[in-house]
LOLUMSE-918562 format. One record per residue (C-alpha): z, x, y. Coordinates in nm, 4 decimals. Each point is the difference from the previous one (the first is absolute). Layout:
Z;X;Y
...
//
This chain:
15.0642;15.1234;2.9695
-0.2937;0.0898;-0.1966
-0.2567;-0.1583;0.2103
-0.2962;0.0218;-0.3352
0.2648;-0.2044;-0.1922
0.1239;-0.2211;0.2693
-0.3909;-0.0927;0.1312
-0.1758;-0.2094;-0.2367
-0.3459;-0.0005;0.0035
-0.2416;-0.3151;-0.1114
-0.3574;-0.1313;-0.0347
0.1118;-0.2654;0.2216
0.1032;0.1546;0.3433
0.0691;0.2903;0.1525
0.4131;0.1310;-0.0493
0.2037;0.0281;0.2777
0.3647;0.1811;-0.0542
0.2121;-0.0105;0.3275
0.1972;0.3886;0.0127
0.1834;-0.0647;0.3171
-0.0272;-0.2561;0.3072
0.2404;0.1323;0.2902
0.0422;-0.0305;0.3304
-0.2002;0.2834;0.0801
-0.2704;0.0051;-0.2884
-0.1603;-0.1463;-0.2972
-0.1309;0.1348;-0.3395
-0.1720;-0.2015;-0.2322
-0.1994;0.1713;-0.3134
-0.2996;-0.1951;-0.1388
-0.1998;0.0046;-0.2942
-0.3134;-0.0284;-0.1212
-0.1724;0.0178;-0.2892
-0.3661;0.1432;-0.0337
-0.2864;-0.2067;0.1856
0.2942;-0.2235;0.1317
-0.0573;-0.0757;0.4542
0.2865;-0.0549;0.2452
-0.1739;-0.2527;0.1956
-0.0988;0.0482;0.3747
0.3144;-0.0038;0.1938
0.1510;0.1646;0.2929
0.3518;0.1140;0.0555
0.1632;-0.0612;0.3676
0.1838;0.3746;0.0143
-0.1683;0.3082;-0.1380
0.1039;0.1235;-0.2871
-0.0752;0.2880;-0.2546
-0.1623;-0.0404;-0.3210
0.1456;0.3052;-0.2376
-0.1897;-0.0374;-0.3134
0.2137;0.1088;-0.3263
-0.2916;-0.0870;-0.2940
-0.3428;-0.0525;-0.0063
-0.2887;-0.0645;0.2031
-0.0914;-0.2228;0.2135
-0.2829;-0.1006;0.2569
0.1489;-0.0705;0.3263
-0.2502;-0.2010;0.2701
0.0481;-0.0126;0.3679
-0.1697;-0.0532;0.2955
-0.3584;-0.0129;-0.2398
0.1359;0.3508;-0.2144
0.0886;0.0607;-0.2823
0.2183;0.2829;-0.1012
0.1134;0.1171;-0.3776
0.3817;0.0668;0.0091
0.1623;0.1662;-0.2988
0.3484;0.0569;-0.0997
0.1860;0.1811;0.2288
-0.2273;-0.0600;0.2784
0.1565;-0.2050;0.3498
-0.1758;-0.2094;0.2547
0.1044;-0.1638;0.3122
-0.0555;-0.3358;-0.0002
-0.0143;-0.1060;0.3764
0.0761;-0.3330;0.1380
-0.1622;-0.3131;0.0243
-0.3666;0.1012;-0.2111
-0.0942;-0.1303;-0.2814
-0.0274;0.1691;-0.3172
-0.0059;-0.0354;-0.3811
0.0540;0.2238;-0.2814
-0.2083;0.0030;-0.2949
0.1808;0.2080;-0.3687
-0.2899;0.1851;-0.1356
0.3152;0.1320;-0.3038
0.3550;-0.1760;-0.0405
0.1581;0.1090;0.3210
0.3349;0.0097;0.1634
0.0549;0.0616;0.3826
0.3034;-0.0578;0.2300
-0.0419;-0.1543;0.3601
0.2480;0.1459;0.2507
0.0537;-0.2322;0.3264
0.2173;0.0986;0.2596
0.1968;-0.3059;0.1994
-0.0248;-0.0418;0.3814
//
């Protein structure tokens, strides 16, 4: 799989590709294109957020951090967040299964 082929980004809403859903873990790649917001949400496992393209604000608990590609953050459980694409950007989320 060629996950910039397979993930189709719009104007409309922010693209979600699922990579693999186990037993023991998830990966899901999402795109965004420039100026585009991944609403305030919260996930109930932590995960990691492995960004493969672009830049993107990431706000939680009232900051603000710039991630670029390449760059990983742990995402911990049960706060919100939201993610902001300051350039057409591609991460993964990795989730590991109780």
């Amino acid at each position: 799989m060629k996950i910039t082929e397979e993930l189709q980004l719009t104007d409309k809403k922010p693209a979600i590709l699922q990579i693999k859903n186990s037993d023991k873990s998830q990966v899901i790649a999402i795109g965004l294109k420039e100026n585009q917001v991944l609403k305030k949400h919260i996930t109930s496992t932590p995960a990691l957020l492995v960004m493969l393209k672009g830049k993107i604000a990431f706000e939680i608990k009232e900051a603000v951090m710039p991630l670029l590609s390449f760059d990983t953050f742990d995402i911990p459980a049960n706060v919100t967040h939201e993610v902001t694409a300051l350039a057409e950007s591609i991460f993964l989320l990795i989730k590991e299964k109780a």
